[in-house]
C-alpha positions as CSV (number, residue, x, y, z in Angstrom):
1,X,-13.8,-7.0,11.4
2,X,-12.1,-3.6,12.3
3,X,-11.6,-1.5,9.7
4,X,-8.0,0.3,8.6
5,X,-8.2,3.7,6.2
6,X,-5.2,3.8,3.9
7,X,-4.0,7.4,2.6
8,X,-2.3,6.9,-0.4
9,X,0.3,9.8,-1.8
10,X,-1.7,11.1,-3.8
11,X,-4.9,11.5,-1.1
12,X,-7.1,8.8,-2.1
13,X,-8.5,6.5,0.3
14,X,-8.8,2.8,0.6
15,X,-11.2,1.5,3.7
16,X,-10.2,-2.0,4.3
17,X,-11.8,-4.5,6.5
18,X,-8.8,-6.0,8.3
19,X,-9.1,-9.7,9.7
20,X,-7.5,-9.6,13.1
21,X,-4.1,-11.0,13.6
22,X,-2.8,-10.5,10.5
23,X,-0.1,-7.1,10.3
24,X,-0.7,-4.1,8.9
25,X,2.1,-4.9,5.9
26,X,0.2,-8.2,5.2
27,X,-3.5,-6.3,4.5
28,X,-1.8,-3.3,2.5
29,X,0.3,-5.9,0.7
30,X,-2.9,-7.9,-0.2
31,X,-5.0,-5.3,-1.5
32,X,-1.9,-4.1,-3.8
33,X,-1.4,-0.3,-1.7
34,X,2.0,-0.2,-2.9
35,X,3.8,-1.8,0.3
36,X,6.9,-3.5,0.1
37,X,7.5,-5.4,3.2
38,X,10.6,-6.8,1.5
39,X,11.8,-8.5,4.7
40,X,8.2,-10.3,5.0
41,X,8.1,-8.4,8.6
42,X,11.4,-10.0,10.1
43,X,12.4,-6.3,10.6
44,X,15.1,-5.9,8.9
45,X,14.3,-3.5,6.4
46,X,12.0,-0.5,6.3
47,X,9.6,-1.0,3.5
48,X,6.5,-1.2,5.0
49,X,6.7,2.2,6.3
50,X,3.9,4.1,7.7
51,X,2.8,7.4,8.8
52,X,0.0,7.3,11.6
53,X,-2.5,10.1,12.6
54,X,-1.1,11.7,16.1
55,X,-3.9,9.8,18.0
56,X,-4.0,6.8,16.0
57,X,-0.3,6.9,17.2
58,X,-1.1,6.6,20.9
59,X,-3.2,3.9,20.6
60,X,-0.3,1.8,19.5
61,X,2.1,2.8,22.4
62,X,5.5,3.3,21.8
63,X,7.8,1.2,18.7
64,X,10.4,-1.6,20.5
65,X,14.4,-0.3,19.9
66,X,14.5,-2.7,16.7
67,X,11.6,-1.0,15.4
68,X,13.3,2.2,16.0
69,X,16.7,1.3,14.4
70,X,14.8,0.8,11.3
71,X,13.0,3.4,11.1
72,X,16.2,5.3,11.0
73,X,16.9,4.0,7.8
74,X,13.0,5.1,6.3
75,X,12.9,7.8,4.1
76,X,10.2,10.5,4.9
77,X,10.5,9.3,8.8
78,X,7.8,11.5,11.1
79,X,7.2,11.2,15.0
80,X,4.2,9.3,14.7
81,X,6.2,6.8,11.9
82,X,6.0,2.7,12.5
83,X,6.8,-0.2,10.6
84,X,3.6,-1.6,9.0
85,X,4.5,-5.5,9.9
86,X,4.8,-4.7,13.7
87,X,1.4,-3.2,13.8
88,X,-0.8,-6.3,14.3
89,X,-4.9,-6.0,13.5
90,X,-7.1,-6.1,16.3
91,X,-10.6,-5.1,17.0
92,X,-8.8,-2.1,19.1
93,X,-7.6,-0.5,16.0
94,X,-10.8,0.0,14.3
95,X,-10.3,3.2,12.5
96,X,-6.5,3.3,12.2
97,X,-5.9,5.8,9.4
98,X,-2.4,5.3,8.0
99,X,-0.9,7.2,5.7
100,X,1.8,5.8,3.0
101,X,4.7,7.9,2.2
102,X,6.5,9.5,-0.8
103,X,8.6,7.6,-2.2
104,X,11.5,10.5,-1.4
C-alpha cells in the first residue's frame, strides 16, 4: 500500500498507509486530519484543500480548470495547492507529503 505523510498545522506528522483508489479527502477524512470535503469530492467547494511539496507537485501534473476555479475560492492558496478529492491513491504516489493549511 503506498504510503501518504500528512503535515498538520501545527508540524506533526501522520504516515498513513493509503489503499489505492480511494482520494486523498477520503484517507485524511478517515483518519480524522481535520479535512472537510464538504462537497464529498463533487468539486464544488474547497475544503479538502492541500498544500503539496514542489516535487510532490510534479508528480501529479497539472489541476483540470474546475479544479482551478476552486481553488480560487481556498484560503491560504500556494502554487503547488490541489484539491484533496481530485488527488486519487495510487502506488505512484508513494511518499506524497501533503501539508494541511491554516485555517486563515
Amino acid at each position: 500500500m503506498p504510503r501518504l505523510t500528512f503535515i498538520d498545522t501545527a508540524g506533526g506528522r501522520h504516515e498513513i498507509e493509503a489503499e489505492s483508489g480511494l482520494s486523498v479527502m477520503q484517507v485524511a477524512r478517515a483518519h480524522d486530519l481535520g479535512i472537510e470535503g464538504t462537497c464529498d469530492g463533487t468539486l464544488a467547494c474547497a475544503t479538502c484543500h492541500v498544500i503539496l511539496e514542489p516535487e510532490d507537485a510534479l508528480r501529479l501534473g497539472v489541476a483540470s480548470p474546475e479544479e482551478e476555479d476552486m481553488l480560487d475560492l481556498a484560503v491560504g492558496v500556494q502554487p503547488t495547492s490541489r484539491l484533496a478529492c481530485q488527488i486519487r491513491v495510487t502506488d505512484e504516489l508513494d511518499g506524497l507529503i501533503l501539508h494541511l493549511p491554516a485555517d486563515g
